[in-house]
GUGUVEX-387237 format. One line per field, with one value per atom (N, C-alpha, C, O): residue number from 1; atom name; x, y, z. Coordinates in steps of 0.2 Angstrom, whole numbers. Layout:
pos = (NUM_...)
site = (CA_...)
x = (X_...)
y = (Y_...)
z = (Z_...)
// end
This chain:
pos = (1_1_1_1_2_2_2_2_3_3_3_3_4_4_4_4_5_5_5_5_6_6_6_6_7_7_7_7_8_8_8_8_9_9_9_9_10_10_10_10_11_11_11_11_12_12_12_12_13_13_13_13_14_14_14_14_15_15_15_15_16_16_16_16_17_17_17_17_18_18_18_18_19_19_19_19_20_20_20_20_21_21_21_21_22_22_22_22_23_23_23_23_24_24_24_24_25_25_25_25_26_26_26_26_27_27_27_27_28_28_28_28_29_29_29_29_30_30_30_30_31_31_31_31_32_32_32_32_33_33_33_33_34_34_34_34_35_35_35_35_36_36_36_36_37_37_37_37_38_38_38_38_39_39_39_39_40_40_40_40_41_41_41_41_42_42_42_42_43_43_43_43_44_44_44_44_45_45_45_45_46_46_46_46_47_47_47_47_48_48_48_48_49_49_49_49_50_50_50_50_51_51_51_51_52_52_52_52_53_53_53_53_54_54_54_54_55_55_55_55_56_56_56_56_57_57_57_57_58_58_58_58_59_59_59_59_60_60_60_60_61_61_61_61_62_62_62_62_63_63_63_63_64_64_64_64_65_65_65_65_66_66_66_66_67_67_67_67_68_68_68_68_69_69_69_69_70_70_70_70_71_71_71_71_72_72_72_72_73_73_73_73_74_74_74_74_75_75_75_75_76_76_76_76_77_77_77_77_78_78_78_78_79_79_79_79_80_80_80_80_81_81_81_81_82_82_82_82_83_83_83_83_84_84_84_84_85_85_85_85_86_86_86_86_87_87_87_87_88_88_88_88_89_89_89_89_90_90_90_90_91_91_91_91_92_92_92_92_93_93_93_93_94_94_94_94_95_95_95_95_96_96_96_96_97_97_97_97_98_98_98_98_99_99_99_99_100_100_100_100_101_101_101_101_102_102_102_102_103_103_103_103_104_104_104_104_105_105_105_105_106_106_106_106_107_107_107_107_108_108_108_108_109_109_109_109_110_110_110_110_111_111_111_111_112_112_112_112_113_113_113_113_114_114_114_114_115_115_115_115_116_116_116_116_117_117_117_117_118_118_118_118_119_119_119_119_120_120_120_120_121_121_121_121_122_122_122_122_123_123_123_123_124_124_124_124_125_125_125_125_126_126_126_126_127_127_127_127_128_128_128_128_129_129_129_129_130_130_130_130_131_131_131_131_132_132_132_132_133_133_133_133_134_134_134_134_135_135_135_135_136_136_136_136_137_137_137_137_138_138_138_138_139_139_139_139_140_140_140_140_141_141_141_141_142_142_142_142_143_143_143_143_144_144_144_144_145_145_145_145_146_146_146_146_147_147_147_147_148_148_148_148_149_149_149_149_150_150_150_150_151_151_151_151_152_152_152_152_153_153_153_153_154_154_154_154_155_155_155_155_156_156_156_156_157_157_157_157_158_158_158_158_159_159_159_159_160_160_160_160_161_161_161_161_162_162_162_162_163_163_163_163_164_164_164_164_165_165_165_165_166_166_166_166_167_167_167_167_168_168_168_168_169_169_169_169_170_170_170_170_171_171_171_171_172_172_172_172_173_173_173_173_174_174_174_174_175_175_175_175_176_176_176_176_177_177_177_177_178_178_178_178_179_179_179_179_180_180_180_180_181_181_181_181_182_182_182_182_183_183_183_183_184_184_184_184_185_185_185_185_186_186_186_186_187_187_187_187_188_188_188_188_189_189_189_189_190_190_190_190_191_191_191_191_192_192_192_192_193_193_193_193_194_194_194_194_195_195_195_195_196_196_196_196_197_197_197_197_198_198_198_198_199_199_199_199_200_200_200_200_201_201_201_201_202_202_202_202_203_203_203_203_204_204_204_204_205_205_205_205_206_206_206_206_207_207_207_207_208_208_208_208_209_209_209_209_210_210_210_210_211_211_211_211_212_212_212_212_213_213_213_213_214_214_214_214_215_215_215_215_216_216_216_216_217_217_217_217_218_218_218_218_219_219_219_219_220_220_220_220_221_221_221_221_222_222_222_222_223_223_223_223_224_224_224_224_225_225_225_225_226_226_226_226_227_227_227_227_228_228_228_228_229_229_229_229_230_230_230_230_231_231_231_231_232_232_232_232_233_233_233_233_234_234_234_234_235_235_235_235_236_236_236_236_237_237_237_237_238_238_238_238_239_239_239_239)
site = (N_CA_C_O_N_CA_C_O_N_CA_C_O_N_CA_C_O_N_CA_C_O_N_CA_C_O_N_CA_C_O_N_CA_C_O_N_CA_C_O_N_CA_C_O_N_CA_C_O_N_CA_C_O_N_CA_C_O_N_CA_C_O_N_CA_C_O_N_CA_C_O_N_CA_C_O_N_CA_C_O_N_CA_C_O_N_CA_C_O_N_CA_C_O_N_CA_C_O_N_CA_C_O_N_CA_C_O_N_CA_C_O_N_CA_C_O_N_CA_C_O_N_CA_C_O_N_CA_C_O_N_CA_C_O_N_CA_C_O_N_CA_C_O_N_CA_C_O_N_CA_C_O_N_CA_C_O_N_CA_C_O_N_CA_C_O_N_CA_C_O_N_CA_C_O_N_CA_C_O_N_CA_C_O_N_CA_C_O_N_CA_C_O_N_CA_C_O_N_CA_C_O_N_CA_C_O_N_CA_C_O_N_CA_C_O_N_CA_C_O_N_CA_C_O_N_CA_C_O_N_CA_C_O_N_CA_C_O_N_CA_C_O_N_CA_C_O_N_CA_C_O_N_CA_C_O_N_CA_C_O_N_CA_C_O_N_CA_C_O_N_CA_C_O_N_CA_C_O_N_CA_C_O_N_CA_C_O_N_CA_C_O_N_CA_C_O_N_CA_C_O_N_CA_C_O_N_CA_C_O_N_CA_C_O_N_CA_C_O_N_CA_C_O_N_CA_C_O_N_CA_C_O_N_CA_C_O_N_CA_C_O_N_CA_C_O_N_CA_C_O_N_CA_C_O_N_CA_C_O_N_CA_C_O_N_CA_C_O_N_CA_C_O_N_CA_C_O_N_CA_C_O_N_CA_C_O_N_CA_C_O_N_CA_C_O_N_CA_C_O_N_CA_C_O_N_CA_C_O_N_CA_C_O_N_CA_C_O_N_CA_C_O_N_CA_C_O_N_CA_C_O_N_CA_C_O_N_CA_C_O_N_CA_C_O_N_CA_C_O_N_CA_C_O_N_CA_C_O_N_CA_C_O_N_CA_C_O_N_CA_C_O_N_CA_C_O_N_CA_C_O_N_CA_C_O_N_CA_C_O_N_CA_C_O_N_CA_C_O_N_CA_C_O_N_CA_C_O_N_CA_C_O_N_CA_C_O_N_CA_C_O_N_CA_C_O_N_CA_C_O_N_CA_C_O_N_CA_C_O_N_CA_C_O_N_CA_C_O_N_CA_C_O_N_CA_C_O_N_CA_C_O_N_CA_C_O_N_CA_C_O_N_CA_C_O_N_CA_C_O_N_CA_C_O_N_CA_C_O_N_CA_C_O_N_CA_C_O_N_CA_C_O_N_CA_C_O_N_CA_C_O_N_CA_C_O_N_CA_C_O_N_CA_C_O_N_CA_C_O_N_CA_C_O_N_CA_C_O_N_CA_C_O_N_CA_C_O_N_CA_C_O_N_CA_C_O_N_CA_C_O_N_CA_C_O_N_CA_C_O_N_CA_C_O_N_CA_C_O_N_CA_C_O_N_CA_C_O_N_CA_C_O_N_CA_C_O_N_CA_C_O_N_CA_C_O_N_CA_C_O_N_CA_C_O_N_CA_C_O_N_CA_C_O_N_CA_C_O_N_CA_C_O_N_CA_C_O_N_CA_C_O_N_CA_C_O_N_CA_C_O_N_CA_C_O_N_CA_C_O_N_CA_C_O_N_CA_C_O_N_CA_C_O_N_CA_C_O_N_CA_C_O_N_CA_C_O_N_CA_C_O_N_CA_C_O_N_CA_C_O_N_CA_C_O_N_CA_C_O_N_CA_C_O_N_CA_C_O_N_CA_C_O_N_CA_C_O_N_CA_C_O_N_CA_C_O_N_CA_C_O_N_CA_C_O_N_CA_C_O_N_CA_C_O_N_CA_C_O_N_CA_C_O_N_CA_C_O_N_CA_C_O_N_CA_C_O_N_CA_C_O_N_CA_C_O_N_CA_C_O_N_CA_C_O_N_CA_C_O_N_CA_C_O_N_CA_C_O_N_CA_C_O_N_CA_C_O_N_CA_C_O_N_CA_C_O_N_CA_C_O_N_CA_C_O_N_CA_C_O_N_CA_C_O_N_CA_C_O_N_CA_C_O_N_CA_C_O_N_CA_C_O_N_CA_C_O_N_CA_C_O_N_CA_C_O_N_CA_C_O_N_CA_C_O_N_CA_C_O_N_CA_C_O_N_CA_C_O_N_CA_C_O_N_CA_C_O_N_CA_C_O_N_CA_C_O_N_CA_C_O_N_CA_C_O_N_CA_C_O_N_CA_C_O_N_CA_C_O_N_CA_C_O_N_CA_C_O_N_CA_C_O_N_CA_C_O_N_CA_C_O_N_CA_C_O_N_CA_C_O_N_CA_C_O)
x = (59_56_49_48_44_36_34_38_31_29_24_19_25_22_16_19_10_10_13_11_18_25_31_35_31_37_34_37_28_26_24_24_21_23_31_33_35_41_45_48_42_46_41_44_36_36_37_37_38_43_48_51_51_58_59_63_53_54_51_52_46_46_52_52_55_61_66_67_69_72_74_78_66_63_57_56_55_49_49_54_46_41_50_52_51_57_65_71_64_73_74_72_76_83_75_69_76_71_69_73_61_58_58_58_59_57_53_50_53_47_40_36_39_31_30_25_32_29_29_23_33_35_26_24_23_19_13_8_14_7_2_-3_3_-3_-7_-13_-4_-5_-9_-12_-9_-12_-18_-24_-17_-24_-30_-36_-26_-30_-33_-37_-29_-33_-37_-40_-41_-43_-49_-54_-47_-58_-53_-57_-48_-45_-46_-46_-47_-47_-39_-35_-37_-30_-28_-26_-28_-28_-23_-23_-19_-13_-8_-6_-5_1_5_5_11_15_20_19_24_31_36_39_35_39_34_39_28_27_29_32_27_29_37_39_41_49_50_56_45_45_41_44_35_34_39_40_43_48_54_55_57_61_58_62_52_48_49_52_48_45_54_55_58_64_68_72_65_68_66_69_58_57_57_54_59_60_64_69_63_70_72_69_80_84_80_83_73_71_62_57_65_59_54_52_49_44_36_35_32_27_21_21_18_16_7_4_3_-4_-5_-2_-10_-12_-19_-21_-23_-29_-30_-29_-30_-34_-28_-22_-30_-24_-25_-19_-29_-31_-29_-31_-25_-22_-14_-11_-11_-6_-1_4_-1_5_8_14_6_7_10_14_7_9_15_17_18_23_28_34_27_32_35_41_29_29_32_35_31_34_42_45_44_51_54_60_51_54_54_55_52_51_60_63_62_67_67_63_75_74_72_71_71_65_60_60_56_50_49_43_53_53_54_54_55_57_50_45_50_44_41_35_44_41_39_34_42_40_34_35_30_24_20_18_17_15_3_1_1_-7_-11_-12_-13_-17_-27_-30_-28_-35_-40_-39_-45_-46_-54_-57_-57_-66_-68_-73_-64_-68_-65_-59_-71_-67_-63_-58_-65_-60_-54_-49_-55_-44_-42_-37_-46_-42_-40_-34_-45_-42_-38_-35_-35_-32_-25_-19_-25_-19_-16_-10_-18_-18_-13_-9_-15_-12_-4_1_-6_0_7_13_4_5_11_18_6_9_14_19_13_18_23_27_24_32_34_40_30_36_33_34_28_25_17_13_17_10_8_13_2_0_2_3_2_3_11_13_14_19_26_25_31_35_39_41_40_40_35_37_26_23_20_19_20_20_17_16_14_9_2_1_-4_-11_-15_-17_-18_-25_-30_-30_-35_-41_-46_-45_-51_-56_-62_-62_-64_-68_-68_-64_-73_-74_-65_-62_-63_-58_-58_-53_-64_-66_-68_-63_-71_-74_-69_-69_-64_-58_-53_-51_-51_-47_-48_-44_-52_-55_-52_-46_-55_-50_-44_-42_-41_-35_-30_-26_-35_-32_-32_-27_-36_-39_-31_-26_-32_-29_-21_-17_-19_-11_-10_-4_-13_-12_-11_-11_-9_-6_1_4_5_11_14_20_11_13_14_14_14_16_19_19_25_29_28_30_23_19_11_9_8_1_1_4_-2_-1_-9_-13_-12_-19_-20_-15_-25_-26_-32_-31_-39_-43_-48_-46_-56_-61_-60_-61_-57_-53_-58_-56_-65_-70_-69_-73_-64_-63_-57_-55_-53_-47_-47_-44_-50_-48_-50_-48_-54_-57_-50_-48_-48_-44_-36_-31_-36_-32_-33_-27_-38_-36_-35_-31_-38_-36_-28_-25_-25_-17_-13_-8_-17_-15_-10_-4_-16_-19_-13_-10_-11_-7_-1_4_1_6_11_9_18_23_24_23_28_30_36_40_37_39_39_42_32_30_27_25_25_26_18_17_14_5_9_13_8_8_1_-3_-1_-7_-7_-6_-9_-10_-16_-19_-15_-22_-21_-26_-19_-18_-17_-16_-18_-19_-24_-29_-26_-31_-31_-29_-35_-35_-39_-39_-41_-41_-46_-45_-52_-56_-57_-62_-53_-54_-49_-44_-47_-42_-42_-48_-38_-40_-40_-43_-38_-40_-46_-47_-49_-56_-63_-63_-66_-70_-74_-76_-75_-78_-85_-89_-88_-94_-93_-98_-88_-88_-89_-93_-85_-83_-82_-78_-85_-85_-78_-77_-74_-67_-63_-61_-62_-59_-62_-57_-66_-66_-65_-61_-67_-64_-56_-53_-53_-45_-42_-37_-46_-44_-43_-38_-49_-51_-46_-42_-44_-37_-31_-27_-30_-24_-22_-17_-28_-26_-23_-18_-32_-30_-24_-21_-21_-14_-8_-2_-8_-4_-1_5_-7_-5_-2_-3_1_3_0_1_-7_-12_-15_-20_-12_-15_-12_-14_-4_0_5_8_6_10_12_9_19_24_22_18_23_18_20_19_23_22_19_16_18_15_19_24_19_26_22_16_22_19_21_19_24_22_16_12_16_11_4_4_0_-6_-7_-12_0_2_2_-2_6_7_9_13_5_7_10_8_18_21_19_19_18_18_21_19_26_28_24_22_23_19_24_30_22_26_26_29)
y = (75_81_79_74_84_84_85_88_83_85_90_89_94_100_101_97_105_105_110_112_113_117_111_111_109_103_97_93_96_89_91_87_100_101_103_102_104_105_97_96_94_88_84_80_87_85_85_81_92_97_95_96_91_89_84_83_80_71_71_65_76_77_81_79_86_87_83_80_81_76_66_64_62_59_57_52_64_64_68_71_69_72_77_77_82_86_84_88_78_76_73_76_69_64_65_65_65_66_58_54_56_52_50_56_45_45_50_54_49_54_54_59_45_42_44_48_42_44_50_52_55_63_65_70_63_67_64_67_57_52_58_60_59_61_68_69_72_77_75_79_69_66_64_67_58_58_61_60_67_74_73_70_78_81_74_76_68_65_63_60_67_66_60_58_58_53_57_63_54_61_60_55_65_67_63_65_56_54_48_44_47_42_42_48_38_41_44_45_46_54_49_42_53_51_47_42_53_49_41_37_38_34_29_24_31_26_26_20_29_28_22_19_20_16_9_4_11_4_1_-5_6_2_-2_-7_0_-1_-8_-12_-7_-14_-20_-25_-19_-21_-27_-33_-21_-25_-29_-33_-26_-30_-39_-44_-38_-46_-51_-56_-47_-49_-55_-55_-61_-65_-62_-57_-68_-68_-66_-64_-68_-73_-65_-65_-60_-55_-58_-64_-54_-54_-56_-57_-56_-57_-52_-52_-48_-43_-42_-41_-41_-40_-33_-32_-28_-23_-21_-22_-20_-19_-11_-8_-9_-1_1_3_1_4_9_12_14_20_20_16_27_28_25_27_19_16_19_16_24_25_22_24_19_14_9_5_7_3_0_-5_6_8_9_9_11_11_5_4_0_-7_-12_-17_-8_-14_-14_-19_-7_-4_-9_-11_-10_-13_-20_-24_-22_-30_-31_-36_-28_-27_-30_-31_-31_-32_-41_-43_-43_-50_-48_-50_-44_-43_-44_-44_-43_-43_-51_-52_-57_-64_-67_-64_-72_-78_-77_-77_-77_-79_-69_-68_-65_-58_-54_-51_-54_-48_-46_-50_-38_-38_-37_-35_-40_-39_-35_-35_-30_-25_-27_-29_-24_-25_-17_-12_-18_-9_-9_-12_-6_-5_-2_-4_3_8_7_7_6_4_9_7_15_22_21_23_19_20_17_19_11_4_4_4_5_10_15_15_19_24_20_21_16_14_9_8_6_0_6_4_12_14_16_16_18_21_14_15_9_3_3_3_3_2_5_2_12_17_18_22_13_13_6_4_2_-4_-10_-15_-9_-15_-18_-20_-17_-17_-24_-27_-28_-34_-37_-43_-31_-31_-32_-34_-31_-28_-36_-42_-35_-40_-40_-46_-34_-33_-34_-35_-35_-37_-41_-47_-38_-42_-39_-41_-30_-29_-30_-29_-33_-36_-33_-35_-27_-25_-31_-35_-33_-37_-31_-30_-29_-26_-30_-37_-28_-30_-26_-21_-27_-26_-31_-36_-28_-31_-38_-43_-36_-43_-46_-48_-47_-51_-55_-61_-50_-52_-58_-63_-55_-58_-65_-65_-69_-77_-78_-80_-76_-80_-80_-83_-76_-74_-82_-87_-79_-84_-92_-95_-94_-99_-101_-106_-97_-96_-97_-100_-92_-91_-95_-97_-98_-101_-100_-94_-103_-100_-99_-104_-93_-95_-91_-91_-88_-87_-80_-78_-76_-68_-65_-67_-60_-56_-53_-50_-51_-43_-41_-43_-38_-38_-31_-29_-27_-18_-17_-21_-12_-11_-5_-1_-2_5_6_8_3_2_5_9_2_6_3_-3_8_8_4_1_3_-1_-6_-11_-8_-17_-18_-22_-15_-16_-25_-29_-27_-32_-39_-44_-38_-42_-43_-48_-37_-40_-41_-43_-40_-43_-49_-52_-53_-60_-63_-68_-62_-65_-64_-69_-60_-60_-63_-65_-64_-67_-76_-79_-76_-82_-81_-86_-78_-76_-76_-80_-72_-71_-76_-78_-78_-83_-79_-74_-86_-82_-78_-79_-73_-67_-61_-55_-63_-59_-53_-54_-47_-40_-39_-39_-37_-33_-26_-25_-23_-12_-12_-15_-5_-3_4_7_9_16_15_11_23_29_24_21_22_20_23_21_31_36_40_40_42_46_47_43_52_54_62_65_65_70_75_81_68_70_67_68_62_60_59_62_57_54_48_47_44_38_40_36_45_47_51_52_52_54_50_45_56_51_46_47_39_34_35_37_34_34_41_43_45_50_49_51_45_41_35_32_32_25_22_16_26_23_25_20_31_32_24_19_22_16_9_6_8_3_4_-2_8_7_8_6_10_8_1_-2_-1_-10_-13_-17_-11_-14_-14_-19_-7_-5_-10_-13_-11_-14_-22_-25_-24_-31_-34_-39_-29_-32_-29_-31_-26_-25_-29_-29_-34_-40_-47_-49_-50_-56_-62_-67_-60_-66_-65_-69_-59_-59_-63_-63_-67_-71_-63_-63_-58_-53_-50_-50_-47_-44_-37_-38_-30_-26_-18_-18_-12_-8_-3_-4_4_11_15_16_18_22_30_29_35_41_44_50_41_45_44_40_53_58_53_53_50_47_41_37_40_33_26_24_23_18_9_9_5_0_-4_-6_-6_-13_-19_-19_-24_-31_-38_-41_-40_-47_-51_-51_-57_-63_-67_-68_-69_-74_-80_-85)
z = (123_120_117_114_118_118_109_104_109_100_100_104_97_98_90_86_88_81_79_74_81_76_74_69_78_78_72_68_74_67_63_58_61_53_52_47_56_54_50_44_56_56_47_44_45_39_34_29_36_30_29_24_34_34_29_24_31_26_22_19_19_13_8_2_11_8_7_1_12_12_8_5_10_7_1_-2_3_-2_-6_-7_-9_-16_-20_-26_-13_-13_-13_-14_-12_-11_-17_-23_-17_-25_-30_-27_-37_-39_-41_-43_-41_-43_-50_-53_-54_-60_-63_-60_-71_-73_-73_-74_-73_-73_-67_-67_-62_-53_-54_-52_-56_-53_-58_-55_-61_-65_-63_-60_-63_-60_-57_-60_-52_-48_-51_-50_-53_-59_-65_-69_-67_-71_-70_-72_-63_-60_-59_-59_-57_-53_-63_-66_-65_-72_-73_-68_-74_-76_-73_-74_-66_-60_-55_-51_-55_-48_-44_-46_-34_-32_-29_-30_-26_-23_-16_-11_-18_-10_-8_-2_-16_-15_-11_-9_-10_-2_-5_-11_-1_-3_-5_-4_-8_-10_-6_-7_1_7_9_9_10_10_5_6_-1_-7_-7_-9_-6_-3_2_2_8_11_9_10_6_2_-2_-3_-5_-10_-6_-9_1_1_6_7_8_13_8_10_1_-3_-6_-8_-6_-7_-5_-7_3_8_9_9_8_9_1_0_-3_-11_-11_-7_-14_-15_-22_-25_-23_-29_-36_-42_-34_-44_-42_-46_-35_-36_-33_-34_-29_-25_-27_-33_-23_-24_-19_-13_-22_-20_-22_-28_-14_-18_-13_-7_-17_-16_-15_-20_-11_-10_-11_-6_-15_-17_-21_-19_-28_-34_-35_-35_-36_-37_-41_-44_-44_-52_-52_-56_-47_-48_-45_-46_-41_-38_-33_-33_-30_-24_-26_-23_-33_-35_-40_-42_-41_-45_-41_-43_-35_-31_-27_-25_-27_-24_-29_-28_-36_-42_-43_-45_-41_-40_-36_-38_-31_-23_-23_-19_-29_-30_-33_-31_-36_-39_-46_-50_-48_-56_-58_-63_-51_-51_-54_-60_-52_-53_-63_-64_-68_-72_-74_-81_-70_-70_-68_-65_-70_-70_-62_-62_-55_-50_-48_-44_-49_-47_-50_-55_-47_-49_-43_-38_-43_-39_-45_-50_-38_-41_-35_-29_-41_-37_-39_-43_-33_-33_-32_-28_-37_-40_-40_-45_-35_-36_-43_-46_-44_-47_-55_-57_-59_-64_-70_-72_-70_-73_-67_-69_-61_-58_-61_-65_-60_-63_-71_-73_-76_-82_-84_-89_-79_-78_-76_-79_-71_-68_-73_-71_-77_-84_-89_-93_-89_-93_-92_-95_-86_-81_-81_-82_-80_-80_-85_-84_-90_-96_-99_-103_-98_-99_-95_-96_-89_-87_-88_-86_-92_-93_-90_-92_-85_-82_-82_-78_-90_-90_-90_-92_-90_-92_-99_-100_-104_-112_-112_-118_-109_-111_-109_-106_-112_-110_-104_-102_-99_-93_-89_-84_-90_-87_-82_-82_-75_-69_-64_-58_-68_-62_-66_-72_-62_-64_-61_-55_-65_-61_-60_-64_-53_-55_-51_-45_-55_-53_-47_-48_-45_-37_-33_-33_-28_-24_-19_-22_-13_-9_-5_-5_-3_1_-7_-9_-10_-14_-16_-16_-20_-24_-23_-26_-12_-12_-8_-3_-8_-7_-11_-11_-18_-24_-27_-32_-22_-23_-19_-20_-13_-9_-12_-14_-12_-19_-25_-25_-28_-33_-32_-35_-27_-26_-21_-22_-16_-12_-7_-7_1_6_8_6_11_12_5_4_0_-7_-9_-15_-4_-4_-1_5_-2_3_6_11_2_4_3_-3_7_6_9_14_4_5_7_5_11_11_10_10_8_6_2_-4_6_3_10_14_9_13_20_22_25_32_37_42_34_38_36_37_32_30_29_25_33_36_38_35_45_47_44_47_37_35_30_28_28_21_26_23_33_37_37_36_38_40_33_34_26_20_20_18_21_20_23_20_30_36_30_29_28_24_17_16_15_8_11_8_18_16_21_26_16_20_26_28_32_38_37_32_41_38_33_33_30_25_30_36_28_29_25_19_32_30_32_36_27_26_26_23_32_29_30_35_24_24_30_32_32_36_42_43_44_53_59_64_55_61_58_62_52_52_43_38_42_36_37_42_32_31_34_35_34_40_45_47_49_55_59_57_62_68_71_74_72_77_84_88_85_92_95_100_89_90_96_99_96_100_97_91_103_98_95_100_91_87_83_80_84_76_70_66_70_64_61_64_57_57_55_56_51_50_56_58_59_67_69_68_71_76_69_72_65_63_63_64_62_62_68_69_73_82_82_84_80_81_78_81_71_68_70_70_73_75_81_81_88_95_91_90_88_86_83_84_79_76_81_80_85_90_95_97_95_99_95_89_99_95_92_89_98_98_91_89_85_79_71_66_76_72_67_61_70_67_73_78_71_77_73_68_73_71_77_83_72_73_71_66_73_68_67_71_61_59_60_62_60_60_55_55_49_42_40_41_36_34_39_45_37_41_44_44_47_48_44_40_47_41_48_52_46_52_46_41_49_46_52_58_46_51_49_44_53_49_53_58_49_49_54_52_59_65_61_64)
// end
């Protein structure tokens, strides 16, 4: 059976009802989060509910006993990240669990500290184990790698500027233990482009080509497929 465009907006409607935004209802910090954002000048472009359903459950899958270790490349106003903090499980509230977000813009990053906060896992708080660090991506995470070491993450989330995709691919490469699970939003498109575009449209269409082939293969040290929610999503475990 052919995928038609009446059958993939159905079929989204479906898992959004289902899964996302419409099914079992979310908390009440996430359920408002993006409505907040919006009212504050964020723009509207955090992933849906159905994908943040899927980072949680990535997220708890490669968690240990004592909770996960998780770094994030693009916080926005924290919703992604609240959802990944979820998925770490009630570790993440224990000495070895937290997830660290990294945030260009310094009002998201402000915004998402509060959000933070206001559910329980802010820096300040006694639950504290999500860690805004402002930066640029590439910049931030050498010192990350530095800092946390190699082999020292379960999970490395992307969802930052799609032309530096493979650059904050090979630092993870570097973070994350074997096993460990790279996610990266928009791995088919986003709202103006397409990966199947022709090449030189777009400078993100071809940079997320380049990512997509390169991590396809094994010669990339990841096993790795694409999922086709909302703007696709590549899971990859570290060989």
């Amino acid at each position: 059976m052919h995928m038609t465009p009446e059958r993939w907006e159905n079929t989204s409607l479906y898992l959004d009802a289902v899964f996302g935004s419409l099914g079992e209802p979310i908390d009440e910090q996430l359920a408002g989060l993006m409505d907040r954002a919006e009212a504050a000048g964020l723009p509207p472009i955090a992933v849906s509910a159905e994908v943040g359903r899927l980072l949680m459950v990535l997220a708890a899958m490669v968690s240990g006993p004592g909770g996960g270790r998780a770094v994030e490349v693009g916080t926005l106003g924290g919703y992604s990240g609240l959802w990944l903090a979820r998925g770490l499980g009630e570790g993440v509230l224990d000495e070895g669990g937290r997830l660290l977000t990294i945030e260009a813009e310094p009002h998201h990053a402000a915004f998402a500290r509060a959000e933070f906060e206001a559910a329980g896992f802010g820096e300040g708080g006694s639950a504290g184990r999500i860690e805004v660090r402002e930066g640029e991506g590439l910049a931030v995470l050498p010192g990350l790698v530095e800092e946390l070491g190699p082999g020292s993450c379960d999970l490395v989330f992307l969802d930052a500027i799609k032309t530096e995709y493979r650059g904050y691919a090979e630092h993870a490469a570097v973070l994350l233990r074997p096993g460990g699970l790279l996610v990266a939003d928009n791995c088919l498109g986003s709202s103006d482009w397409w990966v199947t575009d022709a090449a030189g449209e777009h400078e993100s269409s071809d940079a997320i080509d380049a990512f997509d082939r390169g991590i396809a293969t094994t010669a990339s040290g990841f096993l790795a497929c694409c999922l086709a929610n909302r703007q696709g999503v590549v899971v990859a475990r570290k060989l």
